[in-house]
C-alpha positions as CSV (number, residue, x, y, z in Angstrom):
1,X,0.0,0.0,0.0
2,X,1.3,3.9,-1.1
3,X,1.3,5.4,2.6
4,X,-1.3,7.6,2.5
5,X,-0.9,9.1,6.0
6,X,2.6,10.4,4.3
7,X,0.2,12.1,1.4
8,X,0.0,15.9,1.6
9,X,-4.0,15.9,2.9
10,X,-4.9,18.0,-0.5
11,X,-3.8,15.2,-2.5
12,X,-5.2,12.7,-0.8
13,X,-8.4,14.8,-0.9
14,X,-8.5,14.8,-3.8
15,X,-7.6,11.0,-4.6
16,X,-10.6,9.9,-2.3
17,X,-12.9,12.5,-4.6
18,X,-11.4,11.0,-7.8
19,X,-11.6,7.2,-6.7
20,X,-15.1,7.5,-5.5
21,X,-16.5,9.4,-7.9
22,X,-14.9,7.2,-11.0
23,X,-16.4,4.5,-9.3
24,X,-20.3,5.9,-8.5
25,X,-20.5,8.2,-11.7
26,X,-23.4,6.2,-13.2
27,X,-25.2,5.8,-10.5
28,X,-24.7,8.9,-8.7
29,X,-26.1,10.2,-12.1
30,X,-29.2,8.4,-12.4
31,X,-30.2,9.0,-8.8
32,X,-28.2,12.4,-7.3
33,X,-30.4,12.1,-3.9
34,X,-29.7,8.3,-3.4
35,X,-26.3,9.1,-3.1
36,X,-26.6,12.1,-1.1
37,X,-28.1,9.8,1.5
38,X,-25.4,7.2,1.2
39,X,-22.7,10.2,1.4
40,X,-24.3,11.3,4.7
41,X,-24.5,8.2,6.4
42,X,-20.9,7.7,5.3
43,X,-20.0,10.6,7.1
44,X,-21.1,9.6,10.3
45,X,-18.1,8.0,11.7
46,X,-15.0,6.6,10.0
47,X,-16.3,2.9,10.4
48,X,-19.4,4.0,8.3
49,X,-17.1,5.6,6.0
50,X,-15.0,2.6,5.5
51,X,-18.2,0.2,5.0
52,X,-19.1,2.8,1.9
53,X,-15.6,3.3,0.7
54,X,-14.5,-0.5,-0.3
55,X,-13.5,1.0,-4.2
56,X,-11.0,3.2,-2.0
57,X,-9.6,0.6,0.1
58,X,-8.7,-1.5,-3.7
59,X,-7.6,1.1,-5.1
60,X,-5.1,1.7,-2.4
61,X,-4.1,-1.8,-1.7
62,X,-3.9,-3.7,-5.4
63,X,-0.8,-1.7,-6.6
64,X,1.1,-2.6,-2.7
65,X,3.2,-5.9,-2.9
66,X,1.7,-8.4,-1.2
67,X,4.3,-11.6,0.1
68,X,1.7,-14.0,0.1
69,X,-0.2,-13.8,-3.4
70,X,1.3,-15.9,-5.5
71,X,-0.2,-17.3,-8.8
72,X,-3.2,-19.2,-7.3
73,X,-3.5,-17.6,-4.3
74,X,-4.0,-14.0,-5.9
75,X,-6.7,-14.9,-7.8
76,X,-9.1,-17.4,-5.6
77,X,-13.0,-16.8,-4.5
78,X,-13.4,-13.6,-1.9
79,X,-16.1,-11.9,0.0
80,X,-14.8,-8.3,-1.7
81,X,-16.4,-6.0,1.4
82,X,-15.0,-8.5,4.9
83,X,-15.6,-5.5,7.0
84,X,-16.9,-7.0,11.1
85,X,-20.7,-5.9,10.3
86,X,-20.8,-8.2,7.6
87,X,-21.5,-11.3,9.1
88,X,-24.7,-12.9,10.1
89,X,-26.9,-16.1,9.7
90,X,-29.0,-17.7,7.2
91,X,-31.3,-21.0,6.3
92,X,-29.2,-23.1,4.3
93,X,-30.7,-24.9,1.9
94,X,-30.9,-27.9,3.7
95,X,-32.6,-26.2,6.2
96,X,-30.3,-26.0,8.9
97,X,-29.2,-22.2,10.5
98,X,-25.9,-21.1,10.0
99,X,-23.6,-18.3,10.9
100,X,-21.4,-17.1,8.4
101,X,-20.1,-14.2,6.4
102,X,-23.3,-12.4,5.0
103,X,-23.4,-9.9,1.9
104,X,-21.6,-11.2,-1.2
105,X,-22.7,-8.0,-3.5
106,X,-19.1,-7.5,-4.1
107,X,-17.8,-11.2,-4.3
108,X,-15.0,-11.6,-7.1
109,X,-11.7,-13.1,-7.7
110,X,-8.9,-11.7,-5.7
111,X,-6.1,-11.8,-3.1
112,X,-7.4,-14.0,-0.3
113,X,-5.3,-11.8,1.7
114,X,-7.8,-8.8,0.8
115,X,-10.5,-10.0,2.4
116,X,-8.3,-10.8,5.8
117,X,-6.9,-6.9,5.4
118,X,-10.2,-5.5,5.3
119,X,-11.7,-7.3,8.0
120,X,-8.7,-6.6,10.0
121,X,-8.6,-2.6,9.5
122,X,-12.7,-2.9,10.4
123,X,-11.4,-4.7,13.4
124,X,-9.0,-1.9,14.3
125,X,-11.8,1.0,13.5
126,X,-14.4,-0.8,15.4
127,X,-12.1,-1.4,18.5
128,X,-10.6,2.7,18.3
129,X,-14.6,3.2,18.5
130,X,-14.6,1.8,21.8
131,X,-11.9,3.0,23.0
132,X,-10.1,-0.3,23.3
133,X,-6.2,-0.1,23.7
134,X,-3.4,-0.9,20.3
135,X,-2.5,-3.6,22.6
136,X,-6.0,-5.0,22.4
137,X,-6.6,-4.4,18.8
138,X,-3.2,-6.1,18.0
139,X,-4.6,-9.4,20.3
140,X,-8.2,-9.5,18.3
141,X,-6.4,-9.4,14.8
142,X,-3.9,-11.8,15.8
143,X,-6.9,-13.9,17.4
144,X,-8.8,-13.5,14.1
145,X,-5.5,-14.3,12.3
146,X,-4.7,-17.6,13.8
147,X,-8.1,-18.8,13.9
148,X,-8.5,-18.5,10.4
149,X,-5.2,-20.5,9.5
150,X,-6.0,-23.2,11.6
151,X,-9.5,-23.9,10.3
152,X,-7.7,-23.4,6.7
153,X,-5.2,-26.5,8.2
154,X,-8.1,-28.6,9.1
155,X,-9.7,-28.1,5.8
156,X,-6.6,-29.2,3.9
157,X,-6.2,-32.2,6.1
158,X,-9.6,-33.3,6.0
159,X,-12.0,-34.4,4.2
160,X,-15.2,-33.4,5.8
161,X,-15.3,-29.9,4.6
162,X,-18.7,-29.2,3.9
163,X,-19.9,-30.5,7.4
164,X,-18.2,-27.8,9.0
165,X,-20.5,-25.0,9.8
166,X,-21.2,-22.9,12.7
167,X,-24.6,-23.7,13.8
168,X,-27.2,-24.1,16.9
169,X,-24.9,-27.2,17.4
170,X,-21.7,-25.9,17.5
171,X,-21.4,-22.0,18.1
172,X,-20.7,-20.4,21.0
173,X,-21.2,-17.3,23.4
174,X,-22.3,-14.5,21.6
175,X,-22.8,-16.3,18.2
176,X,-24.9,-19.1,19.4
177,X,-27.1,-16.1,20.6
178,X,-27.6,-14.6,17.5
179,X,-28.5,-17.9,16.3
180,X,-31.4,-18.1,18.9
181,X,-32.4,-14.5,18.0
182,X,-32.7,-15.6,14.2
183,X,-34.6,-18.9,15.1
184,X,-36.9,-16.8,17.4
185,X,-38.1,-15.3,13.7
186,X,-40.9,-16.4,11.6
187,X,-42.3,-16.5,8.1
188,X,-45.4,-15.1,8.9
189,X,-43.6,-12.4,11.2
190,X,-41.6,-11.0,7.5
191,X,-44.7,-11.4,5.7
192,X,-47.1,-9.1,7.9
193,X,-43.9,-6.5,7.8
194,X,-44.7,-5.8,4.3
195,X,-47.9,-7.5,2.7
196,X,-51.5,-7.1,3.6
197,X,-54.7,-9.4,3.0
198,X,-56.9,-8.4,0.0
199,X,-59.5,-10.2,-1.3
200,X,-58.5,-13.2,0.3
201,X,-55.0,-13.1,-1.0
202,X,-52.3,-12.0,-0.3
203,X,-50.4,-8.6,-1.8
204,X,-47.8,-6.5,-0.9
205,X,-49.1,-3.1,1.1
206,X,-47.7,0.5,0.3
207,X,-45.4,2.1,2.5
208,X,-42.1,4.0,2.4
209,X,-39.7,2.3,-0.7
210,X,-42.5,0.9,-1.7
211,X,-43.6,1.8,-5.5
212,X,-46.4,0.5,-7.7
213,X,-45.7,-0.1,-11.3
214,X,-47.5,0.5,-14.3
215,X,-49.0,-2.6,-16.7
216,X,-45.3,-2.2,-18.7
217,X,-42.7,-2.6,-16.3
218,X,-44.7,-5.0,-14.3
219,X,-44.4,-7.2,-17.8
220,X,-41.1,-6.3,-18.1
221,X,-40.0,-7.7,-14.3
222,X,-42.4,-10.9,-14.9
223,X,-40.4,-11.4,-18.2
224,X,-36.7,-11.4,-16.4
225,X,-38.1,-13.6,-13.8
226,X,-39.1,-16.5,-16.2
227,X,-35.4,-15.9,-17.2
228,X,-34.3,-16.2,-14.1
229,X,-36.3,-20.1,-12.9
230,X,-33.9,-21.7,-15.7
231,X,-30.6,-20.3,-13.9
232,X,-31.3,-22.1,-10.3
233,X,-29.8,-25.5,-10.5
234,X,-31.8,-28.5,-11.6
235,X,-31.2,-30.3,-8.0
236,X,-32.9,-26.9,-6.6
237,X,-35.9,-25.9,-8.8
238,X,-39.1,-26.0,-8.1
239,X,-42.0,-27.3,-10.2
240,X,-43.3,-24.6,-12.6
241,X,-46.0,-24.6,-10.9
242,X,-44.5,-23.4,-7.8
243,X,-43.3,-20.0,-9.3
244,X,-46.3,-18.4,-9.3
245,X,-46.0,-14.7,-8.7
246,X,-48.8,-13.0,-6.5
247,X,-47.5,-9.4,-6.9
248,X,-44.5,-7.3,-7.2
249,X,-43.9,-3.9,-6.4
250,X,-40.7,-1.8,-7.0
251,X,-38.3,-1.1,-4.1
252,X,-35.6,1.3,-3.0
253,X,-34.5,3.0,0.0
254,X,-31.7,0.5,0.8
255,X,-28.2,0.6,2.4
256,X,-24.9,2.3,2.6
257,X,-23.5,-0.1,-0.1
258,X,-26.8,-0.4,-2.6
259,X,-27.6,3.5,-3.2
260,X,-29.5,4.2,-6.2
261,X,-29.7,0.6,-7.8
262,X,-33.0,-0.2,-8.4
263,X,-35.0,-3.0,-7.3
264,X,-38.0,-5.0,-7.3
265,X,-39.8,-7.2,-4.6
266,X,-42.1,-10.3,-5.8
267,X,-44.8,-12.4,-3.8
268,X,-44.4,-15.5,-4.7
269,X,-47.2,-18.4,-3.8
270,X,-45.7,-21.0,-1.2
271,X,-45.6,-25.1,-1.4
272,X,-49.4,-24.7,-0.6
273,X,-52.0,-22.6,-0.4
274,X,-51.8,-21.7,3.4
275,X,-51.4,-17.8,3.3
276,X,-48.1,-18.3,5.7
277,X,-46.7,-20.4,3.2
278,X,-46.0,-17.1,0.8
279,X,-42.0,-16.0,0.0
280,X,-40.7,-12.8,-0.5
281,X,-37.9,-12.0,-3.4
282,X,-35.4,-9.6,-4.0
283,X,-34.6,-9.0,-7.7
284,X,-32.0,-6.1,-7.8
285,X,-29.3,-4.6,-10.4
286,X,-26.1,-6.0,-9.7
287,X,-23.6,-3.7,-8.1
288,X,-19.9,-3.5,-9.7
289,X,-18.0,-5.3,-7.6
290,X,-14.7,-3.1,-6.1
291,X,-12.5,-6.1,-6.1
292,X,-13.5,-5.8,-10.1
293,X,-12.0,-2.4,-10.9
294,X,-8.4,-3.5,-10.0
295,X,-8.5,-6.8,-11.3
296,X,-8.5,-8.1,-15.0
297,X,-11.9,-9.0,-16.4
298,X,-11.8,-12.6,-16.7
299,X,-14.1,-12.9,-19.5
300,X,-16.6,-15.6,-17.8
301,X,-19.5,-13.4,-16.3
302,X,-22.4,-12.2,-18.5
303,X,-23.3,-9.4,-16.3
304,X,-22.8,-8.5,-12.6
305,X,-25.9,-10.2,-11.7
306,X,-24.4,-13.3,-13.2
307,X,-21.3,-12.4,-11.3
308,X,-22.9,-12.5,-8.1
309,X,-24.6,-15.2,-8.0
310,X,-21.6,-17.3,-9.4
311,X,-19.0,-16.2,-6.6
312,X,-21.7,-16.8,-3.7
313,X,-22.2,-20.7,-4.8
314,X,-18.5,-20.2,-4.8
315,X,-17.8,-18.8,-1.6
316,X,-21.0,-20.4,0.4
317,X,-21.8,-24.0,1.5
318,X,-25.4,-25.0,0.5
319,X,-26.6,-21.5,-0.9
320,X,-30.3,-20.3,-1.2
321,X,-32.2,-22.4,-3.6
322,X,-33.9,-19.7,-4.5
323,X,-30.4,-17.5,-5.7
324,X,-30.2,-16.4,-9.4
325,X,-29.8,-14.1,-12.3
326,X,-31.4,-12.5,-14.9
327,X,-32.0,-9.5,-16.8
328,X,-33.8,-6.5,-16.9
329,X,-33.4,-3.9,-19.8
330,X,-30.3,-5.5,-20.9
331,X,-29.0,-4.9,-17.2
332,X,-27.5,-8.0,-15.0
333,X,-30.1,-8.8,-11.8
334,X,-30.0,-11.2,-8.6
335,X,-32.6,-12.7,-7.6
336,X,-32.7,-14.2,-3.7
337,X,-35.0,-15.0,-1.0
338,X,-36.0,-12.0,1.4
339,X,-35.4,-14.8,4.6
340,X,-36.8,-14.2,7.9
341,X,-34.0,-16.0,9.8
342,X,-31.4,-13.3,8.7
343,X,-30.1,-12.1,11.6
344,X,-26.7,-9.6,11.6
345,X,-23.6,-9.5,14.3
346,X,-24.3,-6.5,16.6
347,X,-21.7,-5.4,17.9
348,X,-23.4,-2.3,19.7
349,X,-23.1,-4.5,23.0
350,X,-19.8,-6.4,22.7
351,X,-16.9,-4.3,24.2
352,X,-14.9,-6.1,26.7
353,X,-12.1,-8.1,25.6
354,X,-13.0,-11.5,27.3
355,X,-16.3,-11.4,25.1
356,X,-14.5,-10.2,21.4
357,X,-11.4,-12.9,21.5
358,X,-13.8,-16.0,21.8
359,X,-16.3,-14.3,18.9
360,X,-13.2,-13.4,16.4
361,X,-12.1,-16.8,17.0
362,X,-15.2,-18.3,15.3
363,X,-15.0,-15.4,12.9
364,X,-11.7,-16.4,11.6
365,X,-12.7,-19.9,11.1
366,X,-16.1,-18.6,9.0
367,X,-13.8,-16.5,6.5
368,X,-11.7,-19.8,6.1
369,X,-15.0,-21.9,5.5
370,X,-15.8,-19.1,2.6
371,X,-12.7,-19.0,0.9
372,X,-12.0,-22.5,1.1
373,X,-15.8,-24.6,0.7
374,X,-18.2,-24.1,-2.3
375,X,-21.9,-25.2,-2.5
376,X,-22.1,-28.8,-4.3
377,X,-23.9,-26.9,-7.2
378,X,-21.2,-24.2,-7.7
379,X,-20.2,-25.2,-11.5
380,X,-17.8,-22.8,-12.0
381,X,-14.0,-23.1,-13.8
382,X,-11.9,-20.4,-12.6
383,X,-10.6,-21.6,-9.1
384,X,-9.3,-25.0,-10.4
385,X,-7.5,-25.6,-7.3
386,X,-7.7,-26.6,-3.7
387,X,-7.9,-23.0,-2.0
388,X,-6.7,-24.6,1.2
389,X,-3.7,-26.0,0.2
390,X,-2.6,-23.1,-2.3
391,X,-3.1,-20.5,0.9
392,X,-0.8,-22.8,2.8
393,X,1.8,-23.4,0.3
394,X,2.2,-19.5,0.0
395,X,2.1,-19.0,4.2
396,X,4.9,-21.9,4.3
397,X,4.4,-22.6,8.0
398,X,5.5,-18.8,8.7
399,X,2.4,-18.3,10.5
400,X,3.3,-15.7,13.4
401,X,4.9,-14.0,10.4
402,X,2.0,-13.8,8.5
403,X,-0.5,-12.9,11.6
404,X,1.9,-10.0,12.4
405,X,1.6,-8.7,9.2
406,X,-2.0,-9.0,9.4
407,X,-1.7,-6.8,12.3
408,X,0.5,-4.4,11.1
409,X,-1.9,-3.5,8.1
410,X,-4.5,-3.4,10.5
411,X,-3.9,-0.9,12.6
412,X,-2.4,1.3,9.8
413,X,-4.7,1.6,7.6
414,X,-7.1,2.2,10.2
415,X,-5.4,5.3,11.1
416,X,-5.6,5.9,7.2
417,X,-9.3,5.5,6.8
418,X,-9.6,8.0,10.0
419,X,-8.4,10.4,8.7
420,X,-9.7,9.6,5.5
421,X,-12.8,10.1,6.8
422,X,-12.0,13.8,7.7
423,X,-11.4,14.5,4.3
424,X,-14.0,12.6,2.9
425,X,-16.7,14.9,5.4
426,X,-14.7,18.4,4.2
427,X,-14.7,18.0,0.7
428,X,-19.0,16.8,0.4
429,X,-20.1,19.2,3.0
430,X,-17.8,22.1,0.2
431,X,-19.7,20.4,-2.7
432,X,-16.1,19.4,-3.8
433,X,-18.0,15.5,-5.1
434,X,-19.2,16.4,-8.9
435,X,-23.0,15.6,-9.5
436,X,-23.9,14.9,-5.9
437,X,-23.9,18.4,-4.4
438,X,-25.0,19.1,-0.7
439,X,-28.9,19.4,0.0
């Protein structure tokens, strides 16, 4: 990585300006207001900054040498966006609730070191947050560090991999809590959230984000979603007969990292007629992935909706049967289950040490499950390789090197994206982003 803390702060001003904006110019174009929002919340804190920023954090680290990509291992199956708040659980698809690294929007082919450095600078933001000592930092990344070689060890000598999982079974402490919490959760409970009961049936109900569409576009989402049923596996798809859409409304208002990309929400009729039976889907445009703008175009992925959904069967054990693609105006969509047993990490009550260590532990094994186990459907060809055994043929058994280096990045480009942040809050509140302007 270039130092940036050594940049003159008008240069680096204006490098964040430049990165972000070469990055968001479509979209901050097609919806100015969308991206005023995500601007703001950015500006909130430095951590919130650095969950919207991820095309800054490539940019600065793909030109830095990096001692432990090597030809296989710089180009295997990652998350793209690791930071700590993107973890959480999810219903497999055979039906069992797992915790594990959430969010693949940004999934693509990279370092797998990338995703351990920007977990590990989240790490080191989230802990200056509460005011926890260098000391303790340098303990949780080394924690989250060892933990995930270890469980990359036991995948390479095993032969059990997709078993592993952290579940009801086998979590612990705070983790086995938020698997509780997301079992607590119900069908019916997501269902009243955002439908209603007319005429017997059920519909979706208006509220905020919530957008009716006219005879044409609702023709024009029914027609991408016929395309999408023949991309779910055979081993997953339904009968015909159980894609029958009840309604579909247009949706927005969504996070820091999905401003103004447009999306759709359809009602689809359940394995039976039972009301409660009904499941919710999320067809929405494909982002660009950051990892994607500093690495070559591989030439295998139709569209970013196609991209997605290809590097989560990749980088997930057992993924939703109901994940696919399509598209809509000649633009790449994903299509996936809205699922009532999502649950995310909160970390708004985990401070002390004695409660972090024994979560990051089970962290580190989750990123090494990711990188290293695919879902028995996952047909792709570009990771022809054993990830486990190419990430310990580079690390050589130098793992205390390796950690400390971890570490190192860490805590510095933590300090970077601080101060980063600064900049970032001076030059959109001065109208210095193109396009965007200030409210």
């Amino acid at each position: 990585m270039t130092d940036a803390l050594e940049r003159d702060p008008e240069d680096r001003q204006r490098w964040i300006v430049d990165v972000l904006v070469e990055a968001f110019h479509p979209l901050i174009e097609a919806d100015a207001s969308a991206f005023r929002r995500k601007f703001r919340k950015m500006a909130a804190d430095p951590f919130a900054f650095y969950r919207g920023s991820a095309c800054l954090f490539y940019a600065d680290v793909a030109p830095a040498a990096d001692p432990w990509a090597d030809e296989r291992t710089g180009r295997v199956w990652i998350q793209g966006d690791l930071h700590c708040q993107n973890f959480g659980t999810y219903m497999n698809s055979e039906g069992v609730l797992v915790f594990d690294v959430n969010d693949y929007d940004e999934a693509y082919l990279g370092h797998f070191t990338w995703d351990l450095q920007r977990l590990a600078a989240s790490l080191a933001l989230l802990g200056f947050g509460k005011a926890l000592s260098d000391g303790t930092i340098r303990s949780m990344i080394e924690t989250l560090g060892r933990a995930y070689l270890g469980q990359v060890r036991a995948f390479a000598e095993g032969s059990r991999d997709h078993e592993f999982a952290l579940t009801l079974d086998t979590a612990e402490g705070v983790l086995q809590d938020v698997l509780r919490t997301a079992r607590m959760q119900t069908r019916i409970a997501l269902l009243e959230r955002s439908t209603t009961i007319s005429r017997g049936d059920r519909v979706f109900q208006e509220g905020p984000g919530v957008r009716t569409l006219e005879p044409a576009e609702r023709e024009k989402v029914l027609a991408a979603f016929r395309e999408y049923i023949g991309t779910i596996p055979a081993t997953k798809r339904l009968d015909p007969d159980d894609y029958h859409v009840k309604d579909v409304v247009g949706r927005s208002g969504f996070g820091i990292g999905s401003a103004g990309l447009p999306a759709y929400n359809l009602l689809i009729e359940g394995r039976t007629q039972a009301l409660e039976n009904d499941v919710v889907l999320s067809m929405k445009q494909g982002n660009v992935a950051a990892p994607s703008r500093v690495v070559p175009d591989p030439g295998y992925f139709s569209h970013h909706g196609h991209r997605t959904v290809v590097s989560q069967r990749a980088l997930q054990a057992h993924a939703d049967p109901w994940l696919g693609w399509c598209t809509l105006d000649g633009v790449g969509q994903v299509v996936q289950e809205l699922s009532p047993y999502e649950a995310d990490l909160d970390w708004s009550e985990i401070s002390e040490p004695d409660e972090i260590l024994p979560l990051l532990d089970q962290l580190g094994q989750a990123v090494a499950k990711v990188h290293c186990v695919s879902d028995a459907d996952s047909e792709q060809s570009l990771v022809d390789f054993q990830t486990e055994d190419a990430i310990l043929a580079a690390v050589g058994g130098r793992d205390e090197e390796f950690v400390a280096w971890l570490c190192d990045f860490g805590l510095r480009y933590a300090q970077v994206a601080r101060r980063d942040h600064t900049l970032f809050v001076d030059a959109f509140r001065n109208g210095a982003i193109p396009g965007v302007g200030t409210g």
